[in-house]
C-alpha positions in Angstrom: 21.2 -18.4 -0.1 21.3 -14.4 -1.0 21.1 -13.0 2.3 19.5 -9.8 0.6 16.7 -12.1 -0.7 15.8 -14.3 1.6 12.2 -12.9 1.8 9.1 -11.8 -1.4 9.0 -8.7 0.2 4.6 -7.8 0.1 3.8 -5.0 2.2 0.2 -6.3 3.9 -2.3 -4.0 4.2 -2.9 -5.2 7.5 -0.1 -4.2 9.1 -1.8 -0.5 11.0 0.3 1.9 11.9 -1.5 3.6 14.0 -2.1 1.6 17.5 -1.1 3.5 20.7 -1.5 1.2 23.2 1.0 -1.1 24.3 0.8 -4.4 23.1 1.4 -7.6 24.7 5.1 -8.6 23.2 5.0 -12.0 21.8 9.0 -14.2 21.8 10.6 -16.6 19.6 14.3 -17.9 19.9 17.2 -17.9 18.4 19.9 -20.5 18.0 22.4 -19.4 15.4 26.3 -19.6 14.7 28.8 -17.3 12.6 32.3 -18.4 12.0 35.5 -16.3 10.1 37.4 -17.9 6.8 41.1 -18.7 8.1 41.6 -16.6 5.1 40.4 -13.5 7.5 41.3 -14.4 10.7 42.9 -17.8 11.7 42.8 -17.2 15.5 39.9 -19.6 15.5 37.9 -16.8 17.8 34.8 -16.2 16.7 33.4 -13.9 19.7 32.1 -10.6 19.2 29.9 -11.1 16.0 27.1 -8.7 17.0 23.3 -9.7 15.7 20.8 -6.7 16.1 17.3 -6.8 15.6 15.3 -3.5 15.7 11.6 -2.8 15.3 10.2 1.0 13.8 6.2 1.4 14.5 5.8 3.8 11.6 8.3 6.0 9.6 7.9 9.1 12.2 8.2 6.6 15.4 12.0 5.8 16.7 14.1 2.6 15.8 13.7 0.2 19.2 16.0 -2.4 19.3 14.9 -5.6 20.0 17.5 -7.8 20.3 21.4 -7.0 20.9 23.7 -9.7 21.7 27.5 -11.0 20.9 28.4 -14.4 20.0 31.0 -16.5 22.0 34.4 -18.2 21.0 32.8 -20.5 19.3 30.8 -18.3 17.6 27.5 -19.3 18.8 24.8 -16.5 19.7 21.6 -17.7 21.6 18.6 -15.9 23.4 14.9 -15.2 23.4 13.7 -12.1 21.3 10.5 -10.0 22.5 8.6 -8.4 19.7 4.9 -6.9 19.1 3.5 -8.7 16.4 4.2 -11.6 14.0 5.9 -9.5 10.9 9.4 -9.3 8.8 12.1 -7.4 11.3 15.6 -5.8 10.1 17.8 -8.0 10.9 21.9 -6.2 11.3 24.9 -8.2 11.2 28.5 -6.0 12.9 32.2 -7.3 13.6 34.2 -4.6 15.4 31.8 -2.3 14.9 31.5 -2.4 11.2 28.2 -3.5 9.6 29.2 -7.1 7.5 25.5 -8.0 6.5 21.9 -7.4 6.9 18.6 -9.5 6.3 15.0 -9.9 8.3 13.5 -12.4 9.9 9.4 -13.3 10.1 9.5 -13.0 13.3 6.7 -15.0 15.0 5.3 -16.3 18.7 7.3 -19.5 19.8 9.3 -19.9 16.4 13.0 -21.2 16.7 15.0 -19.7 14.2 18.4 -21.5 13.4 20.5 -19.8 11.2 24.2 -19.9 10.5 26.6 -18.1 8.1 30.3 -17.3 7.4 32.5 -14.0 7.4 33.0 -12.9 4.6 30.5 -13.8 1.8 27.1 -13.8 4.4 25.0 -12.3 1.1 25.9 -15.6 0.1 26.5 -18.2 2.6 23.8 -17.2 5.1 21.2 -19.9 5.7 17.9 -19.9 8.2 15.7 -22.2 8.7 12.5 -21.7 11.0 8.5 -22.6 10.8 8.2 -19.3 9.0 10.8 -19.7 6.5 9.8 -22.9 5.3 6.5 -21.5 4.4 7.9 -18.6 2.8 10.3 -20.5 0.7 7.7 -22.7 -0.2 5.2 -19.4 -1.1 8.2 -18.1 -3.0 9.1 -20.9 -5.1 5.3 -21.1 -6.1 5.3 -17.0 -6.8 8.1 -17.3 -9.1 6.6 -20.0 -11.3 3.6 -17.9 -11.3 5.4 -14.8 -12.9 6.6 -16.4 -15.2 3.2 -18.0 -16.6 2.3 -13.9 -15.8 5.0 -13.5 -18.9 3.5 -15.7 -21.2 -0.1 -14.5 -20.8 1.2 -10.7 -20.6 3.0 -11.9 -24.0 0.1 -13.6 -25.8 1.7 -17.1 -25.5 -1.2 -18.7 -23.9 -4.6 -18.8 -25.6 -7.7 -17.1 -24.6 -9.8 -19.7 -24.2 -6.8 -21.8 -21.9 -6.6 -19.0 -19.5 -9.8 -19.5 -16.9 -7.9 -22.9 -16.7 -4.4 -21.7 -16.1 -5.2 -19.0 -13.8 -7.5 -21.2 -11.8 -4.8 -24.0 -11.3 -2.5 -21.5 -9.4 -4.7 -20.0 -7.5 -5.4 -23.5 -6.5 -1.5 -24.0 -5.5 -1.7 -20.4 -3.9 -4.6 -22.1 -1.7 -2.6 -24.9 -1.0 0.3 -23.1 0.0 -2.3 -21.9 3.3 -3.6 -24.8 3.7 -0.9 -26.6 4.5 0.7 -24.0 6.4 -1.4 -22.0 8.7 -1.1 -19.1 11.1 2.2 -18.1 9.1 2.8 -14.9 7.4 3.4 -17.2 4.0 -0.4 -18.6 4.6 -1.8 -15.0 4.8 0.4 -14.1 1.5 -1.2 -16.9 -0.1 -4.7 -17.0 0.7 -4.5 -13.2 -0.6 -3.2 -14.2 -3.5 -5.4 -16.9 -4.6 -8.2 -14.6 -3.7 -6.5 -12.0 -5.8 -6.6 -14.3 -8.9 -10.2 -15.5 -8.2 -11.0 -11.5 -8.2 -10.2 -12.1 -12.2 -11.6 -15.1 -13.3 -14.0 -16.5 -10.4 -15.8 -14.3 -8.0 -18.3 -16.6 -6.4 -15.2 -18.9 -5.6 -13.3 -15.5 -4.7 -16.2 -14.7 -1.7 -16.5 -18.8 -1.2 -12.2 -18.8 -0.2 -13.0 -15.1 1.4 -15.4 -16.6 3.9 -13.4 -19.6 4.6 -9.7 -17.7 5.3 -11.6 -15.3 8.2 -10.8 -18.0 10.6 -7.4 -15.8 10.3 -8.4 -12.4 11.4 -5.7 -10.7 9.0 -7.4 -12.2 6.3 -10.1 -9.2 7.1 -7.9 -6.9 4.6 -8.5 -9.3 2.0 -12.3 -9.2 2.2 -11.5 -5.6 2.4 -9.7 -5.1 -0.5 -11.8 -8.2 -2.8 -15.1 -8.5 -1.0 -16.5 -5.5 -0.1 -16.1 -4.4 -3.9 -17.8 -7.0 -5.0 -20.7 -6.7 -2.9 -21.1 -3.5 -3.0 -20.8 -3.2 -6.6 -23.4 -6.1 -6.9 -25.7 -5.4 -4.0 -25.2 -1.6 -3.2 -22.9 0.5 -0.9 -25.1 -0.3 2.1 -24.8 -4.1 1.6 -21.2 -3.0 1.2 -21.1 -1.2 4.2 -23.0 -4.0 6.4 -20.5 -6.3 5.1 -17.9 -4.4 6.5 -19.5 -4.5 10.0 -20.0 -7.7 10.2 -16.0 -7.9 9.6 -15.4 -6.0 13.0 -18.0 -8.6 14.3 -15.0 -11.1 13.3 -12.0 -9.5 15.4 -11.3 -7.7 18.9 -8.2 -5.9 17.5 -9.0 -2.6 18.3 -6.5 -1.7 15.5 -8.5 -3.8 13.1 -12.1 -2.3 14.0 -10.4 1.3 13.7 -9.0 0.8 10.3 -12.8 -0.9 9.2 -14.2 2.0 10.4 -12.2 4.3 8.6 -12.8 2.5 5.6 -16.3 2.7 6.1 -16.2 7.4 6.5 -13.9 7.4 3.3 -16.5 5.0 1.2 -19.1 7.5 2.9 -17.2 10.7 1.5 -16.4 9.0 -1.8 -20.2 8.4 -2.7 -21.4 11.8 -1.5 -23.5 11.1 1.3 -21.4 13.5 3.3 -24.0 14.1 5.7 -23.6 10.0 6.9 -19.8 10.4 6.8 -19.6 13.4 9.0 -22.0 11.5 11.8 -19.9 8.6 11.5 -16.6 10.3 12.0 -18.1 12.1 14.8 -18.5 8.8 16.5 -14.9 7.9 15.6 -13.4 11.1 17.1 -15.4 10.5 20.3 -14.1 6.7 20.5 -10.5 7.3 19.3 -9.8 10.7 21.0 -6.8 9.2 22.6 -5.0 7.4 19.3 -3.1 10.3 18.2 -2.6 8.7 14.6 -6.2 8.1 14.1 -6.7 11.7 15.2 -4.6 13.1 12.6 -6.6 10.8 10.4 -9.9 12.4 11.2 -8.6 15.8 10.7 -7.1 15.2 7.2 -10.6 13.9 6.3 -12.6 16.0 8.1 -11.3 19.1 6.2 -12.1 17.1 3.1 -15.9 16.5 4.6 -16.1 20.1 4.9 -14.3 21.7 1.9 -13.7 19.1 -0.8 -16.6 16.7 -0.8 -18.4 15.3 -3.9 -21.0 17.8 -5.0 -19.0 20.5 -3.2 -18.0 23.8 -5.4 -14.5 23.8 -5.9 -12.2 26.2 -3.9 -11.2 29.3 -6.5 -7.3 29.0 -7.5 -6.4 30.7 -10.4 -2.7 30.4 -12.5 -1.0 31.1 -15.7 0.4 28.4 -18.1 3.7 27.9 -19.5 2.5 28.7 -22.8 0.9 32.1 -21.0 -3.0 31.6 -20.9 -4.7 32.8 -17.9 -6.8 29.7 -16.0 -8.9 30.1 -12.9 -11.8 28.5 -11.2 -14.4 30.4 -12.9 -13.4 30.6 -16.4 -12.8 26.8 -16.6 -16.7 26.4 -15.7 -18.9 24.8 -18.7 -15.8 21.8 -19.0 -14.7 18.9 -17.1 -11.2 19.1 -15.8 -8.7 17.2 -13.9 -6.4 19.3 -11.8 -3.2 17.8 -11.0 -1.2 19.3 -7.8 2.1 17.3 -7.8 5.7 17.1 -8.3 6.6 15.9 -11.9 9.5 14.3 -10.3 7.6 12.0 -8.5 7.7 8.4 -9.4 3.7 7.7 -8.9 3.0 10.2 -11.2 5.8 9.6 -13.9 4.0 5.5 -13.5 0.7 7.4 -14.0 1.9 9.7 -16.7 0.7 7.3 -19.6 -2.5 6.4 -18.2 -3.6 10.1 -17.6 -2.0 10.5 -21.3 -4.7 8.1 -22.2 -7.8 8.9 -20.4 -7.4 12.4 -21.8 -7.4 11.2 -25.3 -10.7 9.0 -24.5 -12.9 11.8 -23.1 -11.6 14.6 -24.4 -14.2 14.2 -27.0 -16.4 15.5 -23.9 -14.1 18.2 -23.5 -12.4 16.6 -20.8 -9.1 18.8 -19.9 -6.3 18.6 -17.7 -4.0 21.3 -15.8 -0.5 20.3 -13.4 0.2 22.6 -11.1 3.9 21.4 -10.7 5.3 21.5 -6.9 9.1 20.7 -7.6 11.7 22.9 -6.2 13.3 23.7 -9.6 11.4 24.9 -13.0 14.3 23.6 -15.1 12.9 19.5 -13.4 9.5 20.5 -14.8 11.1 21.4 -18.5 13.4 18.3 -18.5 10.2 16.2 -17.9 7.8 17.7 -20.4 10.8 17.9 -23.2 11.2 14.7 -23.0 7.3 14.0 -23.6 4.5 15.6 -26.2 2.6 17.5 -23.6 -0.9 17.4 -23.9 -2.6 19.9 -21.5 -1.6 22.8 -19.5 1.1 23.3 -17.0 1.1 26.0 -14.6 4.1 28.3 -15.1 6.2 28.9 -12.1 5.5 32.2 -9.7 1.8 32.5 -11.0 0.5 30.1 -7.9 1.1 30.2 -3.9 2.1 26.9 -3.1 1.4 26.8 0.6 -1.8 28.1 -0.4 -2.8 25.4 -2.5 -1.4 22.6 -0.4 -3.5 24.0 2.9 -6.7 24.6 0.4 -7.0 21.4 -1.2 -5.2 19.5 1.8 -2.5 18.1 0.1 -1.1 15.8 2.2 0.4 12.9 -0.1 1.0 13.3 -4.2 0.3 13.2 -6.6 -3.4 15.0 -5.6 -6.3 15.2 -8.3 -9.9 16.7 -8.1 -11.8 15.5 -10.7 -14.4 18.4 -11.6 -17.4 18.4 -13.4 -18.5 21.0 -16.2 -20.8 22.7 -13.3 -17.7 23.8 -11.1 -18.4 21.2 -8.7 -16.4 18.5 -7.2 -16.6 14.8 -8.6 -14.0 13.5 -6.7 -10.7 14.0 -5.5 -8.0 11.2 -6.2 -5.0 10.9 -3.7 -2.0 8.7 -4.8 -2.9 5.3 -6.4 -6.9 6.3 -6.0 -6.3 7.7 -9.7 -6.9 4.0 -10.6 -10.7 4.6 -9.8 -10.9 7.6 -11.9 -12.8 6.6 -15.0 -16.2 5.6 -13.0 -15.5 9.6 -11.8 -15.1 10.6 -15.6 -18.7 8.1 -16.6 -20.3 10.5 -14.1 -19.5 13.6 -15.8 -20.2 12.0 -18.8 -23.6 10.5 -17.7 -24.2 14.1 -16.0 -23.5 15.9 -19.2 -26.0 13.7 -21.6 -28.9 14.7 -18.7 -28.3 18.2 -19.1 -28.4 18.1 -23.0 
């Protein structure tokens, strides 16, 4: 087994990073053994092999180590780890100080993980067998036939009318995969991703597998992420918003309730009933005065709620292009326009570049335009990407924009950063990383807003 790929590494949603308190540290134990080739050393010691298992809350927090021992002679290493949650941990391998290999282990309450391995050659020799593992293997044997049925649909191979069929059967073995293997990380995995598929082809099923999976509270991201779309596309935001409610009904995780909540003042904001938003995040500030994380939260949004809300006029910024034409706030009024605050060099956006490529094409028959305001470090990284590429719309030119001033008065806090603005000045939306994907329901507005006005 590749020690590197012992895991389908899926980053849950419902993994927070923002709890404060102290949770109650669940254990599991570990029973594992590492021996050295004769070819390396022929002593027949084996003592000293160091396993290290260290936990990070979120990327600002510090590196806790959780578990730190030695094997013996014989090379065996035993003990109980103490960790917060169920959830993949680094896992570092060192002999005489030097680092010889590195993996994770799902980590979860009363598992016994039995592993073994031998120096050199552990990113090939390592083995580990545990409750969790099993179930993971399992999940990623079934994922990797999946992908490659993915290749043949993405590649035309398998008929239209064959594909309700086909995508229904693995969604099926995704279900299965839970079933049979509940309250493991793998069972969440795949529950989510037979809901996922169910999104595409099935959506009664989708809310029938939703309802049944909340028996597992981390499922809730999954109604998040499926359900509440669908409902409130279907019923209206306010059946959307009940349905998130009656999530937090579902859980005591304070962690849990604080992320539903949030959800619920950025759905708020996005459909411009501001006024509901700001009451609600008052609440939130008042519950969670303590959770420094969710503070931060509530002021990042907050100065949205007051500045940059739907409807709202946009703040004046004003700039020169690289081909030398004056743009500012005012002068762009009477057109739509999408304006980009970003680093070129960052790989979201250059993954984003052709999609914005094409939504410009398709409305710019509404007179739809574009403008990057680059934030790169170096001009000649802006050239290099836009030589290699037919650019389309306006860049601005560097030294004709205050940086700092545009980051603190659009609160730029994560790139690439869009505001989507209507012909009237006023804000549609504005798009924060992978939010862009929602953009062409902001783009139907301002084309729905301009036939009214005609």
């Amino acid at each position: 087994m590749d020690i590197r790929k012992l895991f389908y590494l899926v980053f849950l949603t419902a993994i927070l990073t923002n709890c404060s308190s102290e949770p109650e540290m669940e254990k599991a134990f570990l029973d594992g053994r590492f021996t050295v080739a004769d070819t390396l050393d022929n002593t027949g010691d084996f003592s000293g092999i160091q396993l290290i298992i260290t936990y990070q809350e979120n990327v600002d927090a510090e590196i806790d180590t959780l578990f730190n021992k030695k094997t013996n002679k014989d090379g065996v290493i035993k003990g109980i780890v103490k960790f917060p949650r169920k959830n993949i941990y680094p896992v570092f391998i060192k002999r005489n100080g030097n680092q010889v290999g590195a993996t994770q282990f799902i980590l979860a309450d009363n598992d016994t993980l039995k592993f073994s391995g031998e120096l050199p050659g552990l990113d090939q020799n390592f083995e580990l067998n545990s409750r969790e593992q099993r179930a993971m293997d399992t999940f990623n044997r079934i994922n990797r036939g999946f992908s490659r049925v993915t290749a043949y649909i993405n590649a035309g191979a398998i008929e239209d009318s064959l594909l309700y069929d086909e995508v229904l059967k693995w969604s099926d073995l995704f279900w299965e995969v839970s079933e049979k293997n509940s309250n493991t990380l793998a069972s969440t995995l795949s529950a989510s991703e037979s809901i996922r598929l169910l999104n595409i082809i099935d959506k009664e099923l989708m809310m029938n597998r939703i309802d049944e999976s909340l028996k597992d509270e981390e499922m809730i991201f999954a109604a998040v992420n499926y359900g509440f779309p669908y409902l409130s596309k279907d019923n209206g935001l306010d059946s959307g918003i009940s349905y998130l409610d009656s999530l937090a009904e579902l859980t005591e995780n304070e962690d849990y309730i604080l992320g539903l909540e949030q959800k619920k003042i950025e759905v708020m904001y996005d459909s411009s009933r501001v006024e509901e938003a700001k009451s609600a995040l008052e609440q939130f500030e008042k519950r969670y005065k303590n959770k420094v994380n969710a503070m931060d939260w509530a002021k990042n949004i907050g100065y949205d709620l007051a500045y940059l809300a739907p409807g709202f006029r946009i703040p004046s910024f004003s700039f020169v292009t690289q081909e030398g034409d004056s743009v500012n706030s005012s002068t762009l009024i009477g057109k739509p326009y999408i304006l980009e605050i970003t680093p070129v060099a960052s790989r979201l956006y250059q993954n984003q570049y052709d999609r914005t490529m094409v939504i410009h094409q398709i409305y710019q028959n509404y007179d739809l335009e574009i403008f990057t305001i680059p934030l790169d470090r170096s001009e000649v990284t802006v050239n290099a990407f836009f030589n290699e590429r037919v650019k389309h719309w306006g860049v601005a030119a560097f030294g004709t924009f205050d940086i700092q001033e545009l980051i603190q008065k659009f609160n730029v806090t994560d790139v690439p950063t869009r505001i989507l603005v209507d012909q009237n000045g006023n804000i549609v939306r504005k798009y924060v990383t992978t939010e862009f994907t929602d953009v062409i329901q902001g783009m139907n507005t301002v084309v729905n807003q301009s036939k009214n006005q005609n």
